[in-house]
mmCIF file of the N, C-alpha and C atoms, coordinates in Angstrom:
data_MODEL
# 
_entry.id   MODEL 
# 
loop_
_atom_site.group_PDB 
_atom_site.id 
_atom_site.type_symbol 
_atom_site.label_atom_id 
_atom_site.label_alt_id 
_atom_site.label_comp_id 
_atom_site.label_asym_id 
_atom_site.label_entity_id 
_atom_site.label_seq_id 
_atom_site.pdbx_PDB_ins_code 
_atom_site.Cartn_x 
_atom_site.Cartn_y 
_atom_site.Cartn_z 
_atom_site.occupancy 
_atom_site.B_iso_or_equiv 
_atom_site.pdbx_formal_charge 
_atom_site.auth_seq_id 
_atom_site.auth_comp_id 
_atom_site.auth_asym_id 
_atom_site.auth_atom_id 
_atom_site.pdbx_PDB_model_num 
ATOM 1   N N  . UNK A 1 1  ? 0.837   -1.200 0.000   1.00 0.00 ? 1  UNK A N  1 
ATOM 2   C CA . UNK A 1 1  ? 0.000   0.000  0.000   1.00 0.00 ? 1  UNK A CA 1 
ATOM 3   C C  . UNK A 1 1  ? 0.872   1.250  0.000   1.00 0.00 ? 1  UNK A C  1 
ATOM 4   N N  . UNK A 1 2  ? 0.550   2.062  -0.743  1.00 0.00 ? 2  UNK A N  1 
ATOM 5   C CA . UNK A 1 2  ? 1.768   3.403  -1.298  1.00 0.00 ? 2  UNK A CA 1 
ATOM 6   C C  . UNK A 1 2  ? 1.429   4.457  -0.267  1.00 0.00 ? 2  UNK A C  1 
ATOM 7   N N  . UNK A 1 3  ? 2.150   4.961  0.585   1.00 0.00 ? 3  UNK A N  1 
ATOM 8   C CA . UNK A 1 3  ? 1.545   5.707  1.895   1.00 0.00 ? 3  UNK A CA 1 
ATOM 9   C C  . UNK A 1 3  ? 2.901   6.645  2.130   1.00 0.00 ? 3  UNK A C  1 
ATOM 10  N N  . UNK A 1 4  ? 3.224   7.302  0.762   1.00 0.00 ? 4  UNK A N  1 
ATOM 11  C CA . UNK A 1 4  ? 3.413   8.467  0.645   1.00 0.00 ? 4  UNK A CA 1 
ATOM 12  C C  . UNK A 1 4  ? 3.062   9.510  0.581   1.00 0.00 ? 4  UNK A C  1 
ATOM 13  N N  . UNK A 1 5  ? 3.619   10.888 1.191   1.00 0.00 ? 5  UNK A N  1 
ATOM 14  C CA . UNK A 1 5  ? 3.111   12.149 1.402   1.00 0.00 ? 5  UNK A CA 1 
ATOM 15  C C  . UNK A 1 5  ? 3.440   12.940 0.720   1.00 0.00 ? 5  UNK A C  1 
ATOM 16  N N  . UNK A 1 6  ? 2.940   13.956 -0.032  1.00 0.00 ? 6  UNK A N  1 
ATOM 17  C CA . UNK A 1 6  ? 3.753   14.957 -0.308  1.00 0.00 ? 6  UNK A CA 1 
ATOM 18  C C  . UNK A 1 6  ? 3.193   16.200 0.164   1.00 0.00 ? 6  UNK A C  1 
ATOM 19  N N  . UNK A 1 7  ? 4.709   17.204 0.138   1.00 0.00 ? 7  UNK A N  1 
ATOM 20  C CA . UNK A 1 7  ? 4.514   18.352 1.083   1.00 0.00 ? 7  UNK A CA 1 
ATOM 21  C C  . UNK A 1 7  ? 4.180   19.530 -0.014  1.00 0.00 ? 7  UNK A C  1 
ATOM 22  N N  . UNK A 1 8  ? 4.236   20.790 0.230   1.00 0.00 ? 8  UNK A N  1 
ATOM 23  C CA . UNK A 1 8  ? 5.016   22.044 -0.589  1.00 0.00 ? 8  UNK A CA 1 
ATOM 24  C C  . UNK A 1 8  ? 5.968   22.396 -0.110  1.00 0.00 ? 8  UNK A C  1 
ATOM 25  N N  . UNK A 1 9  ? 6.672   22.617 -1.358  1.00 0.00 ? 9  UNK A N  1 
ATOM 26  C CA . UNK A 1 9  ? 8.356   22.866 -1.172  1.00 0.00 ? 9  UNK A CA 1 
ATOM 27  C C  . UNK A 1 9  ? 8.204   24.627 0.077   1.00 0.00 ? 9  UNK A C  1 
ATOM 28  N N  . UNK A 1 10 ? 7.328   25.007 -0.423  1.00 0.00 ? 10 UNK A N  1 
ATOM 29  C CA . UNK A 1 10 ? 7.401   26.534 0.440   1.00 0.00 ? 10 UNK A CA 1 
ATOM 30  C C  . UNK A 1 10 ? 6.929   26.359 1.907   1.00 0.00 ? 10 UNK A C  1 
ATOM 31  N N  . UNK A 1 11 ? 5.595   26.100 1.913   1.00 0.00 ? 11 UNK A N  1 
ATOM 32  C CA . UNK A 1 11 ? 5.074   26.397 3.337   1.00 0.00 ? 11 UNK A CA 1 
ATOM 33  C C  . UNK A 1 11 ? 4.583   25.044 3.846   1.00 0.00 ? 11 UNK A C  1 
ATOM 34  N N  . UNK A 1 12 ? 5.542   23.751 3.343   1.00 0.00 ? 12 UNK A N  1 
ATOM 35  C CA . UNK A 1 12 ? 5.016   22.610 4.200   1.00 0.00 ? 12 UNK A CA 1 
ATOM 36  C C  . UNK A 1 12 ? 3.867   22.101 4.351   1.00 0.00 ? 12 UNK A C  1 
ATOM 37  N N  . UNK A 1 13 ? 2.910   22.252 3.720   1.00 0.00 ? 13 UNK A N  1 
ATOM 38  C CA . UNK A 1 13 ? 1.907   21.984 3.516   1.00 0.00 ? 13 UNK A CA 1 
ATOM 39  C C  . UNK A 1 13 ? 1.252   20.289 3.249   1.00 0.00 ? 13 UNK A C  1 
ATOM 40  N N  . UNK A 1 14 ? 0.482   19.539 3.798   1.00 0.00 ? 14 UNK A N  1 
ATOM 41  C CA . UNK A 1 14 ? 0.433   18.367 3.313   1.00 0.00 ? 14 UNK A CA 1 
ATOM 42  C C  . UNK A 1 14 ? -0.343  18.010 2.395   1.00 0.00 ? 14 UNK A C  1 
ATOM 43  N N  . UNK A 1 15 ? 0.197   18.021 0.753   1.00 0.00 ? 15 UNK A N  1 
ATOM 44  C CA . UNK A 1 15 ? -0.514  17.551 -0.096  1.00 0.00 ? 15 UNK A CA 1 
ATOM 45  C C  . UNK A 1 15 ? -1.462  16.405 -0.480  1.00 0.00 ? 15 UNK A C  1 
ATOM 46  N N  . UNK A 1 16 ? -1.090  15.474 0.526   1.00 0.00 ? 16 UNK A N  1 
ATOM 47  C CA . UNK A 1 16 ? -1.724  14.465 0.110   1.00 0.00 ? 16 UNK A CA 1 
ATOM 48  C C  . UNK A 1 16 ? -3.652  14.680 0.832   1.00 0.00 ? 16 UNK A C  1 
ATOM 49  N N  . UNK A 1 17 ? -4.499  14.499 -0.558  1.00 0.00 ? 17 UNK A N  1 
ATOM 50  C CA . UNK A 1 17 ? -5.678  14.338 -0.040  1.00 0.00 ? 17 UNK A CA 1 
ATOM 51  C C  . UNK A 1 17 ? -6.951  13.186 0.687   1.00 0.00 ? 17 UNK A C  1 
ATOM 52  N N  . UNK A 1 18 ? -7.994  13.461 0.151   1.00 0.00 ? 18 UNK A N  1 
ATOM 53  C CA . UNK A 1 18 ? -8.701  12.186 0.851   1.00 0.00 ? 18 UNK A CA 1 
ATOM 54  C C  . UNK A 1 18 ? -8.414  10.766 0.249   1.00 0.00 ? 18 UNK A C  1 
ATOM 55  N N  . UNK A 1 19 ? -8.590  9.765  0.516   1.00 0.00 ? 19 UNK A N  1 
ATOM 56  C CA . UNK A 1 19 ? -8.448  8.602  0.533   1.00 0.00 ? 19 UNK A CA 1 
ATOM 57  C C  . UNK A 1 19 ? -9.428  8.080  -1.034  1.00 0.00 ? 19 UNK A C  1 
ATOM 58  N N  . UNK A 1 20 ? -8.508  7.434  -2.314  1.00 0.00 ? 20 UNK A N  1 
ATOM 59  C CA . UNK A 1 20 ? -9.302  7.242  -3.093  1.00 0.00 ? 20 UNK A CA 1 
ATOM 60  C C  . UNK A 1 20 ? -9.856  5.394  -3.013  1.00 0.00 ? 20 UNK A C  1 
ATOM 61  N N  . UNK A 1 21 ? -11.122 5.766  -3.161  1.00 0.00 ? 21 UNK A N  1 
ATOM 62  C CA . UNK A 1 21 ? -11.976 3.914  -2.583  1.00 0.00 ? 21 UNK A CA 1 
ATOM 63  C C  . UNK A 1 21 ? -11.756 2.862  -3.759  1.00 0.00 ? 21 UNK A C  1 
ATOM 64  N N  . UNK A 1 22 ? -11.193 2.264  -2.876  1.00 0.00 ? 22 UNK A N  1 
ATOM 65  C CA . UNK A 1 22 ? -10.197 0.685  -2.814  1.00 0.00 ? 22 UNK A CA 1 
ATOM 66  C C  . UNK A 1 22 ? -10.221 0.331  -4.630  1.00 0.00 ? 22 UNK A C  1 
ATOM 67  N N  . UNK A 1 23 ? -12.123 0.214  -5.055  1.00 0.00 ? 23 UNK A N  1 
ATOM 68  C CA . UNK A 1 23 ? -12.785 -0.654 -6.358  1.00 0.00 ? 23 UNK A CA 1 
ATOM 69  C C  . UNK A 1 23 ? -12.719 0.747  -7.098  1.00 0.00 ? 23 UNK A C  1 
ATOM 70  N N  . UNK A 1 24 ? -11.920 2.163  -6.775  1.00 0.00 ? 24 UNK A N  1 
ATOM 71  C CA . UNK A 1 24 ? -11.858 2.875  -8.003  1.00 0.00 ? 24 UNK A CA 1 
ATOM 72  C C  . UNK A 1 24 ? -9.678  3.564  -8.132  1.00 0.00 ? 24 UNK A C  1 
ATOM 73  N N  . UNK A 1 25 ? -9.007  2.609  -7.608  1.00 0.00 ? 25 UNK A N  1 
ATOM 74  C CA . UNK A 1 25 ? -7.824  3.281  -7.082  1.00 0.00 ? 25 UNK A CA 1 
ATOM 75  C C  . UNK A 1 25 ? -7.150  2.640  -8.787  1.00 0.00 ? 25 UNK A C  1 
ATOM 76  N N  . UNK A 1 26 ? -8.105  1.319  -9.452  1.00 0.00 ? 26 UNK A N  1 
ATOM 77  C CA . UNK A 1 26 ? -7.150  1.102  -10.812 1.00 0.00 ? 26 UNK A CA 1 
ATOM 78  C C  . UNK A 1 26 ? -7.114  2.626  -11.876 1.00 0.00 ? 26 UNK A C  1 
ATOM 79  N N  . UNK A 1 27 ? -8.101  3.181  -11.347 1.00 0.00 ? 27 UNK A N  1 
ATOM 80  C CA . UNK A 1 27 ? -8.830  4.229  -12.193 1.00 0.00 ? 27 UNK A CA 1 
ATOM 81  C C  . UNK A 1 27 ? -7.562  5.177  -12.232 1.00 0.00 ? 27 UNK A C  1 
ATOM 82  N N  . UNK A 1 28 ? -6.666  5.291  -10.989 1.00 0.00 ? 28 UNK A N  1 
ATOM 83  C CA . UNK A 1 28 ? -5.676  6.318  -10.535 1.00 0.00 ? 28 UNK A CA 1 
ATOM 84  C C  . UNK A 1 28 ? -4.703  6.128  -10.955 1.00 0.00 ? 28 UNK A C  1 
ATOM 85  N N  . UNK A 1 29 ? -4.379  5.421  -11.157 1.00 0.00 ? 29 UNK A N  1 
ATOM 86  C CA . UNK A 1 29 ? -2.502  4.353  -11.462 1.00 0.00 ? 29 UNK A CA 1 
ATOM 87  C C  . UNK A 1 29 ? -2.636  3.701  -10.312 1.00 0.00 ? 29 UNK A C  1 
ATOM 88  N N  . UNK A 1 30 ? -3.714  3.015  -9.442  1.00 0.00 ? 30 UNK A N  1 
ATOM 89  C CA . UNK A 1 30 ? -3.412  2.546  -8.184  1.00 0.00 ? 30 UNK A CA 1 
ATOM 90  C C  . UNK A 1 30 ? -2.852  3.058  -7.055  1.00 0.00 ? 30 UNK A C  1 
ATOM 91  N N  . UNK A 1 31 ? -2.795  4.831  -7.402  1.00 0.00 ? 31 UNK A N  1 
ATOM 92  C CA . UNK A 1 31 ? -2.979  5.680  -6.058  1.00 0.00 ? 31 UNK A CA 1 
ATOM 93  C C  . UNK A 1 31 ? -4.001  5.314  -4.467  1.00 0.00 ? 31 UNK A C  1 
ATOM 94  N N  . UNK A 1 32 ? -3.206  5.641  -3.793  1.00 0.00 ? 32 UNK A N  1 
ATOM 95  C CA . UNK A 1 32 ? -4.140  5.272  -2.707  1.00 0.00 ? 32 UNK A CA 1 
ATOM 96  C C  . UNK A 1 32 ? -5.069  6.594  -2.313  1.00 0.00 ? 32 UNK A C  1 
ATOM 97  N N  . UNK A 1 33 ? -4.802  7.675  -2.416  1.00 0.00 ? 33 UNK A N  1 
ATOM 98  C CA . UNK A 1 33 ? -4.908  8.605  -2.124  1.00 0.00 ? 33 UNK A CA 1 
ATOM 99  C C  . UNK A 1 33 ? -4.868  9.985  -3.281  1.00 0.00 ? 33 UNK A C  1 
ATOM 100 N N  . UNK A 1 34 ? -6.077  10.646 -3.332  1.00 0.00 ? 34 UNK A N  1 
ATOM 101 C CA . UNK A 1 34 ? -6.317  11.899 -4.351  1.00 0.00 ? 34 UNK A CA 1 
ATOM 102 C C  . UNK A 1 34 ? -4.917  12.889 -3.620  1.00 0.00 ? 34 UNK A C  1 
ATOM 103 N N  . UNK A 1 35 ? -4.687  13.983 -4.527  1.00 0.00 ? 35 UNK A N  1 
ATOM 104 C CA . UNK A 1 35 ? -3.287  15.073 -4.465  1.00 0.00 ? 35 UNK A CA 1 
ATOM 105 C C  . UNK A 1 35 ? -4.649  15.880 -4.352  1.00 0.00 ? 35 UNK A C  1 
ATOM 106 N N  . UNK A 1 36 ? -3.970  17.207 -3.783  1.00 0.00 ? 36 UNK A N  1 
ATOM 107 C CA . UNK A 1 36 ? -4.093  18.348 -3.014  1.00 0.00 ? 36 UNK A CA 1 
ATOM 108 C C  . UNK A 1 36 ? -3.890  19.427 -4.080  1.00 0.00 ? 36 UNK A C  1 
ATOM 109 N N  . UNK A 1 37 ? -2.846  19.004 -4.711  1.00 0.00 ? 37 UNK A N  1 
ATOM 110 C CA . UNK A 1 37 ? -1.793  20.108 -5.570  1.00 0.00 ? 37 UNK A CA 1 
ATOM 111 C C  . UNK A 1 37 ? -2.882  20.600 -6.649  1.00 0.00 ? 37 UNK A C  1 
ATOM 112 N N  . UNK A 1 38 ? -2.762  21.606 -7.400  1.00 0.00 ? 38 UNK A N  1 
ATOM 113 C CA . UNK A 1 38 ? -3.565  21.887 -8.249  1.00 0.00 ? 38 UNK A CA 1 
ATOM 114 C C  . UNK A 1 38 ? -2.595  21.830 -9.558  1.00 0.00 ? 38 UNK A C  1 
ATOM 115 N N  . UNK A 1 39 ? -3.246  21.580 -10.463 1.00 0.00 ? 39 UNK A N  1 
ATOM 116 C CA . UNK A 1 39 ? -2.182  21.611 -11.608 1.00 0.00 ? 39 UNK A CA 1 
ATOM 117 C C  . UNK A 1 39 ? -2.607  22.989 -12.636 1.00 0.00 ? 39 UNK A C  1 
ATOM 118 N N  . UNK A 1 40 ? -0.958  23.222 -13.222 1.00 0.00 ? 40 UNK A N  1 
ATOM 119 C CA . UNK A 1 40 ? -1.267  24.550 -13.870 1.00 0.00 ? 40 UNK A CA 1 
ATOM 120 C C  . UNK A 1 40 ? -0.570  24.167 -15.508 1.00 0.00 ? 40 UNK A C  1 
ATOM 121 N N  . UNK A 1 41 ? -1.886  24.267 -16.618 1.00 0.00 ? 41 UNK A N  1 
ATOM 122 C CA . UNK A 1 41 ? -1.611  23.370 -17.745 1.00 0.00 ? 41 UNK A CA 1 
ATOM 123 C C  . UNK A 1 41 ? -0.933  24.958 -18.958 1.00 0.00 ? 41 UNK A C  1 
ATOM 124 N N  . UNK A 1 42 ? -0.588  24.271 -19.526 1.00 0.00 ? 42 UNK A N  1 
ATOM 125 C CA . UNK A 1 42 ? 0.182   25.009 -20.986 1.00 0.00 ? 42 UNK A CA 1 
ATOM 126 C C  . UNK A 1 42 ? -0.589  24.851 -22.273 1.00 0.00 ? 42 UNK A C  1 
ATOM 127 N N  . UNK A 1 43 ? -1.265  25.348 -22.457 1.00 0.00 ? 43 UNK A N  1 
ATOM 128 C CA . UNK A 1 43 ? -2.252  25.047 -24.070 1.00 0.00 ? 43 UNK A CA 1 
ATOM 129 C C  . UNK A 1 43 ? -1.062  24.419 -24.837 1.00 0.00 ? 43 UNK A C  1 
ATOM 130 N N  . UNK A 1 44 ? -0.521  25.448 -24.983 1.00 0.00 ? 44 UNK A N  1 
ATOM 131 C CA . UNK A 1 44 ? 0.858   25.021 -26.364 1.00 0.00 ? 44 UNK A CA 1 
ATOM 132 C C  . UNK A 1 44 ? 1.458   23.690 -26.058 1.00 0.00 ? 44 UNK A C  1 
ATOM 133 N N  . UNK A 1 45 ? 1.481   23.326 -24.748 1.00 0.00 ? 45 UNK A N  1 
ATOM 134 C CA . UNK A 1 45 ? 2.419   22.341 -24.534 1.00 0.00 ? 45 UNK A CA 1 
ATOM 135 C C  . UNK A 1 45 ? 1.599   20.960 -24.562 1.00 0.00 ? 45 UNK A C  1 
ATOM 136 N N  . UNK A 1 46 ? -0.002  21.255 -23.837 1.00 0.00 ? 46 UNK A N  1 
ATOM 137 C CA . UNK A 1 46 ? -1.118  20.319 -23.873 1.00 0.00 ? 46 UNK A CA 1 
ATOM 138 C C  . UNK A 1 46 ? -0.611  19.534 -22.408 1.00 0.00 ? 46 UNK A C  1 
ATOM 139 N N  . UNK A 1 47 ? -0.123  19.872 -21.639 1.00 0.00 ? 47 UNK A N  1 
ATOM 140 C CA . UNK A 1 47 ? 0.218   18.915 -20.502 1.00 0.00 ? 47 UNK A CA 1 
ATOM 141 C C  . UNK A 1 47 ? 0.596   20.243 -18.908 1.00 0.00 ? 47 UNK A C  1 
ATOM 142 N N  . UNK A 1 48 ? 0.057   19.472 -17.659 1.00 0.00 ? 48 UNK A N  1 
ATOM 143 C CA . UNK A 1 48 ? 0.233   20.152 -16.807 1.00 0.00 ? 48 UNK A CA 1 
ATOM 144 C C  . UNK A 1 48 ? 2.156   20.584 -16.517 1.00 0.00 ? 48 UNK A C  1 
ATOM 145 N N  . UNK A 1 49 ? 2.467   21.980 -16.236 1.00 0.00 ? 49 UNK A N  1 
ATOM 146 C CA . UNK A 1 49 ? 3.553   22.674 -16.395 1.00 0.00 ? 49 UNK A CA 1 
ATOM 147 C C  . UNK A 1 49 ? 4.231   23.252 -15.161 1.00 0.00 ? 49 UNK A C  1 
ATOM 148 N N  . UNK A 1 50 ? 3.483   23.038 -13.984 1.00 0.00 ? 50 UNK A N  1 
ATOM 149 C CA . UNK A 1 50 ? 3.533   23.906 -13.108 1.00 0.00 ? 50 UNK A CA 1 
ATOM 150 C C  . UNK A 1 50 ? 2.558   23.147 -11.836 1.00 0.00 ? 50 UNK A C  1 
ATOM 151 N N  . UNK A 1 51 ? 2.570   22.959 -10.667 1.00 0.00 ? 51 UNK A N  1 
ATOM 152 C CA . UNK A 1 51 ? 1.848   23.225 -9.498  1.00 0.00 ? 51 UNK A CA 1 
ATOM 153 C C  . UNK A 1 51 ? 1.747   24.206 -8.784  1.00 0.00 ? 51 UNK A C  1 
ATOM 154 N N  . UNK A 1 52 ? 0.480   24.062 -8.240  1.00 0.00 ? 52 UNK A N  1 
ATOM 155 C CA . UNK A 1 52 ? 0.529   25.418 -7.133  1.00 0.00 ? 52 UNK A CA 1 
ATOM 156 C C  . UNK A 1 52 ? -0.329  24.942 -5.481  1.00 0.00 ? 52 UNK A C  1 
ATOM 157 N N  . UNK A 1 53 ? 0.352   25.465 -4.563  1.00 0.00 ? 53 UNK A N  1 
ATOM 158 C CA . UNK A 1 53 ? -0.049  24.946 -3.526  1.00 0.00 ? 53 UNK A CA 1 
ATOM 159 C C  . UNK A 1 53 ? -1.698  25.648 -2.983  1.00 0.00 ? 53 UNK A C  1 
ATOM 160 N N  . UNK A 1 54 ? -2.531  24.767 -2.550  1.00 0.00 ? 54 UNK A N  1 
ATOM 161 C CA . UNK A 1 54 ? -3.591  25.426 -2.346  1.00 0.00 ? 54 UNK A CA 1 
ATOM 162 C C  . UNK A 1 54 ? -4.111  26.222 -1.660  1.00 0.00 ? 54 UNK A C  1 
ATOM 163 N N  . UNK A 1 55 ? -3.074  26.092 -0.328  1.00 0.00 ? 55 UNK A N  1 
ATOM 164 C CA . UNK A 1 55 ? -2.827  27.019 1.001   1.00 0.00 ? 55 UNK A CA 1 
ATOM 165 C C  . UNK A 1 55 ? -2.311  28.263 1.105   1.00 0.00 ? 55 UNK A C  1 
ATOM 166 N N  . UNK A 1 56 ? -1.234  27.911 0.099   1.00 0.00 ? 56 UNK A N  1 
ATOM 167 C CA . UNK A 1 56 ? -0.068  29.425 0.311   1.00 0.00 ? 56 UNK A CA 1 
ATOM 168 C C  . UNK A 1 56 ? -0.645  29.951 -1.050  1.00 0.00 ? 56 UNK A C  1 
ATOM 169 N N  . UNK A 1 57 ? -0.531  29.374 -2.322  1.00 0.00 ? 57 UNK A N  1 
ATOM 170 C CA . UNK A 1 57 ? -0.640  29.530 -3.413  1.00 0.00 ? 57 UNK A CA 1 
ATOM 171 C C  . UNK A 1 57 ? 0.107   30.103 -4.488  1.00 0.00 ? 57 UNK A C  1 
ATOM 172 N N  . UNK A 1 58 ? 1.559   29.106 -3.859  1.00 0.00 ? 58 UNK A N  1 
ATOM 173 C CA . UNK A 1 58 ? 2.936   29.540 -4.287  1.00 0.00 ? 58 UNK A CA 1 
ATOM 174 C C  . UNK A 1 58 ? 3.267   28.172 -5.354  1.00 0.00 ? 58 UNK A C  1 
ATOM 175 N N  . UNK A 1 59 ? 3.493   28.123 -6.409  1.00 0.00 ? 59 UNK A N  1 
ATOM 176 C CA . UNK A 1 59 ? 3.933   27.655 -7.770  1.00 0.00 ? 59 UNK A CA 1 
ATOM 177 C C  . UNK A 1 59 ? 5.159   27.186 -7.745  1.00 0.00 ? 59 UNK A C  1 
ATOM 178 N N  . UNK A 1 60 ? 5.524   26.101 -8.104  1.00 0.00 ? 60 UNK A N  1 
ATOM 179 C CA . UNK A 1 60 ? 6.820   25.266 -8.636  1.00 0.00 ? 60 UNK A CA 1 
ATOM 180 C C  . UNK A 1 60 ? 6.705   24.368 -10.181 1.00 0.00 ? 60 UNK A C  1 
ATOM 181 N N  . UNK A 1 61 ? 7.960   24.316 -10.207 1.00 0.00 ? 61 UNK A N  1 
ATOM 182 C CA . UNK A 1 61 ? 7.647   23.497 -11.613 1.00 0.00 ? 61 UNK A CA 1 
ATOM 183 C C  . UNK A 1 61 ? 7.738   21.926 -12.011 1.00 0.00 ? 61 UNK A C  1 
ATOM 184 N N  . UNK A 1 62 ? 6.899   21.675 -12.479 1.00 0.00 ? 62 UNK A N  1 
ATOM 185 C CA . UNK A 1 62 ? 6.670   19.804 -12.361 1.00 0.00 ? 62 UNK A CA 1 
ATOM 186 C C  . UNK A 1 62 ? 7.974   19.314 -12.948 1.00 0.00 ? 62 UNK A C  1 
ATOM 187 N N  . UNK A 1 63 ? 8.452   18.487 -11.992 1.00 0.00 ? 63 UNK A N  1 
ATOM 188 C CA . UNK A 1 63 ? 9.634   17.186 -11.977 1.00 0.00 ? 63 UNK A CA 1 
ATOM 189 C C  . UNK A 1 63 ? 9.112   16.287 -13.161 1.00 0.00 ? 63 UNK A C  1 
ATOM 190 N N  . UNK A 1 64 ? 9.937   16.074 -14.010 1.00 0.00 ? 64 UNK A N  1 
ATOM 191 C CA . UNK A 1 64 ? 9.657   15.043 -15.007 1.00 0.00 ? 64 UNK A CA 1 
ATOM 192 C C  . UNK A 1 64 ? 9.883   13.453 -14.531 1.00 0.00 ? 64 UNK A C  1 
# 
């Protein structure tokens, strides 16, 4: 069971959200758990480019 957390790099924040149910987690990649993070997409690029934290609402750039 994957029972990793993630934070924000700025204000520590705990990204990880509610709990996704058991008979829909293939739906996720087999996440156990929905993200917090909001994603910030690129038309041109067609793919999310950026996060932003929902608390502080301070932006970093997605790790490949």
């Amino acid at each position: 069971m994957e029972n990793s957390k993630e934070f924000c790099p700025y204000c520590g924040a705990n990204l990880q959200g509610d709990p996704i149910p058991k008979e829909l987690q293939k739906h996720y990649g087999n996440a156990t758990h929905f993200s917090r993070k909001i994603g910030i997409s690129s038309l041109e690029k067609d793919r999310v480019i950026k996060w932003q934290c929902p608390d502080c609402k301070q932006e970093w750039e997605r790790g490949e």
